[in-house]
C-alpha positions as a printed Julia matrix, in Angstrom:
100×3 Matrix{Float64}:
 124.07   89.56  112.26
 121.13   88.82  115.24
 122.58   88.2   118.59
 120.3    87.04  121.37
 120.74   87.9   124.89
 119.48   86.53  128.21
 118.53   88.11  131.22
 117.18   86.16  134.26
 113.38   84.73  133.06
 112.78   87.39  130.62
 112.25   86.67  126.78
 115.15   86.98  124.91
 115.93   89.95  123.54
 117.47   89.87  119.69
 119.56   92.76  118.13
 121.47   93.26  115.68
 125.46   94.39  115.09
 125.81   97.68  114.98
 127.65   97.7   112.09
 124.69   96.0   110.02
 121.82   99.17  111.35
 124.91  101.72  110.18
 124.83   99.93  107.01
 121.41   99.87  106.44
 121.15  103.31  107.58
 123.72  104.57  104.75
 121.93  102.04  102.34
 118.52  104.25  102.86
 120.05  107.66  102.86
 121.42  106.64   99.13
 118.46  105.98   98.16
 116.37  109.32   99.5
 119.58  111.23   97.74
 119.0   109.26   94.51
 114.92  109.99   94.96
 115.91  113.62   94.99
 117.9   113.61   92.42
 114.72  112.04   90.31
 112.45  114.26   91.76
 115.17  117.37   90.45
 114.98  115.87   87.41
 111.3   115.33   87.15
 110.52  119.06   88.32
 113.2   120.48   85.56
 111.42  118.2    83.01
 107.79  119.6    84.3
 109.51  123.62   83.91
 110.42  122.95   80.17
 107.12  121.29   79.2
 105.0   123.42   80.72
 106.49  126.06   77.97
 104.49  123.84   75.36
 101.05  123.64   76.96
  99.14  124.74   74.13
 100.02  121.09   72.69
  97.61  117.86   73.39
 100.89  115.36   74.01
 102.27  117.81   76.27
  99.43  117.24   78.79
 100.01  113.99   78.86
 103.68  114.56   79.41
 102.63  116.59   81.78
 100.15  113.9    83.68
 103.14  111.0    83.07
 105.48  113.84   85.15
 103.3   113.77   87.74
 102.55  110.07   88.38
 106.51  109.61   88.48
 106.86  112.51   90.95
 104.0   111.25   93.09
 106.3   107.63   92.93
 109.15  109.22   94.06
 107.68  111.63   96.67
 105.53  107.4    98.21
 109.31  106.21   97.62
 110.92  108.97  100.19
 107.93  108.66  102.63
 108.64  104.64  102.66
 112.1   105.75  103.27
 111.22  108.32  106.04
 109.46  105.4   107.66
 111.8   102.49  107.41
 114.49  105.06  108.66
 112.87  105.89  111.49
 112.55  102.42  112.63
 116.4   101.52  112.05
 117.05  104.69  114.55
 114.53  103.5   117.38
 116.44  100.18  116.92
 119.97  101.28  117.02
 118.77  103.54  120.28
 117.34  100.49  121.52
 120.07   98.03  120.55
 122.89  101.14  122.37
 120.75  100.9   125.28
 121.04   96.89  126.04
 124.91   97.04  125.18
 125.68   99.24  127.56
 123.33   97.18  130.36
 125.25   94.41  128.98
């Protein structure tokens, strides 16, 4: 939920419950465990494959492989990113509760 808060003839400032960053915050560190897990999963898949190499289909296993794990590694980085704005905005949002 946004709150707004007032002081003197500043702009207002808007933040959020603290509850909802938490939230969001648990919400994102789901999904980077679930990207590992695919990621796991994708390297595993890569280890077996890679027995077969002499096989035309089995480069293009291999290539397929790849483009997932290069997914998965954009989808953690996206992640990374997003999580490091929820902290700078729970720090920020801790900061004008207690001037509150």
């Amino acid at each position: 939920m946004l709150h707004t808060t007032i002081k003197g003839t500043d702009e207002p400032l808007v933040w959020r419950d603290l509850g909802d960053i938490r939230h969001e915050i648990h919400r994102l560190g789901r999904g980077i465990a679930a990207a590992h897990e695919r990621y796991a999963a994708l390297e595993a898949a890569r280890d077996t494959i890679v027995t077969y190499l002499d096989d035309a289909r089995t480069k293009e296993l291999i290539q397929t492989l790849f483009d997932e794990a290069k997914e998965t590694l954009d989808e953690l980085d996206g992640y990374g990113v997003r999580l490091k704005g929820l902290q700078k905005e729970l720090k920020k949002t801790l900061c004008l509760l207690q001037k509150r």
